[in-house]
Legacy VTK file of the C-alpha trace (Angstrom):
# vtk DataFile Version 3.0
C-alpha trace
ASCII
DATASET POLYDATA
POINTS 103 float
-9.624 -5.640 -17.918
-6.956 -8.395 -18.271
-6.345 -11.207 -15.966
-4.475 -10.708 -12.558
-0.621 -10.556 -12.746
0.754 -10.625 -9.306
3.975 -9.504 -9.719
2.751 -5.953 -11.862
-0.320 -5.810 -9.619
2.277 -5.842 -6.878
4.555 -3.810 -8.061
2.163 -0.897 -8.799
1.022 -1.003 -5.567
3.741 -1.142 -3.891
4.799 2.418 -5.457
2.478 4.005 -3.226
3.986 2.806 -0.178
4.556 5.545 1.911
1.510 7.626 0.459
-1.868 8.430 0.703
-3.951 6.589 -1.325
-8.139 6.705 -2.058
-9.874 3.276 -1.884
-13.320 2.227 -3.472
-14.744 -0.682 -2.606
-17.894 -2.405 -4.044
-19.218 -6.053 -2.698
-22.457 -6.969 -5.049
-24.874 -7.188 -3.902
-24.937 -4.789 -0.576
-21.795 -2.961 0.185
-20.384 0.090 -1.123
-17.367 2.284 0.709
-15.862 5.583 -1.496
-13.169 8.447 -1.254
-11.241 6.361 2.212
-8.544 8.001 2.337
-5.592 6.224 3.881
-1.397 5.460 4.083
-0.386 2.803 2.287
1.956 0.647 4.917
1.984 -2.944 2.894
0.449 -4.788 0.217
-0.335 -8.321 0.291
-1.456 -10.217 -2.868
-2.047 -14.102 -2.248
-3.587 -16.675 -4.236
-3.724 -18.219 -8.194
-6.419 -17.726 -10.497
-8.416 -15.880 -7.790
-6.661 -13.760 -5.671
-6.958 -11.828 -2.373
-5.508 -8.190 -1.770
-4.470 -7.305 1.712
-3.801 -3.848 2.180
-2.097 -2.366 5.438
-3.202 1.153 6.094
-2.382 4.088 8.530
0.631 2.681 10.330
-0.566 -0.836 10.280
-3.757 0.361 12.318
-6.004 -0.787 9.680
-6.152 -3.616 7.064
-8.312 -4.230 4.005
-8.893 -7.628 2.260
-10.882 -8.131 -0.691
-10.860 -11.804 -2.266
-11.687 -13.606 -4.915
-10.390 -10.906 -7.466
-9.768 -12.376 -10.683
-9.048 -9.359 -13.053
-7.525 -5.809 -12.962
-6.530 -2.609 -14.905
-3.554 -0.794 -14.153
-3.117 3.152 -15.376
-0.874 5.807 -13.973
-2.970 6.593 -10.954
-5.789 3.785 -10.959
-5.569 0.489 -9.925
-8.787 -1.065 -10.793
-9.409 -4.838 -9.314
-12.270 -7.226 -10.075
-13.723 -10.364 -9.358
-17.029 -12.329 -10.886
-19.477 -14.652 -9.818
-20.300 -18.195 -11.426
-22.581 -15.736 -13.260
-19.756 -13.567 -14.613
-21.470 -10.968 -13.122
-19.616 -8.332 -11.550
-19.754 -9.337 -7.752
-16.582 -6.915 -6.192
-14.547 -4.129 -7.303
-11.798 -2.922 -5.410
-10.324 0.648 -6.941
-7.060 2.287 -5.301
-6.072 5.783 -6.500
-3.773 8.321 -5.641
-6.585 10.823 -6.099
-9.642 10.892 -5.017
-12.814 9.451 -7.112
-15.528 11.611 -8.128
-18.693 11.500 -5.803
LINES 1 104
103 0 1 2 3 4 5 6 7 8 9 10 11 12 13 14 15 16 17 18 19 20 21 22 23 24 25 26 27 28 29 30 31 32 33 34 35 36 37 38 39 40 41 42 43 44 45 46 47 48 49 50 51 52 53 54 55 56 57 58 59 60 61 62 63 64 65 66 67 68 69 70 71 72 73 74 75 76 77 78 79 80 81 82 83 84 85 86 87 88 89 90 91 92 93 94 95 96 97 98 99 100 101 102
């Protein structure tokens, strides 16, 4: 994991405008989504240091907004995006993939 970078986090995302995409999301402690599947309409990235994600979904019928993201991990077909506590424990994940994640 390396620190956010806007403009690549951006510009990965923004790649999959126009597709489906799978979403994991994981809020420590107590919430846990897996395999939504979903059109990528927009992506919204706001924010220094920490950061929010906005992402508009399904012909802008749906949004999802994750904050205080601090690190991520681009490969070909994961996006992986993290942020930590005052702990530096892992408090959310979000994960956006062009295939689904295993259950």
């Amino acid at each position: 994991m390396e620190p956010i970078s806007s403009e690549l986090l951006l510009t990965k995302l923004q790649q999959w405008i126009g597709k489906n995409i799978y979403i994991h999301i994981e809020i420590n402690p107590g919430g846990y989504f897996r395999n939504g599947k979903a059109l990528l309409d927009r992506v919204h990235i706001k924010g220094h240091g920490s950061f929010r994600v906005f992402l508009e979904l399904d012909q802008h019928q749906s949004i999802i907004h994750v904050d205080d993201l601090t690190h991520m991990s681009i490969a070909d077909e994961l996006v992986i995006v993290t942020g930590y506590d005052t702990y530096d424990r892992l408090a959310r994940t979000l994960e956006i993939s062009s295939r689904p994640f295993p259950i």
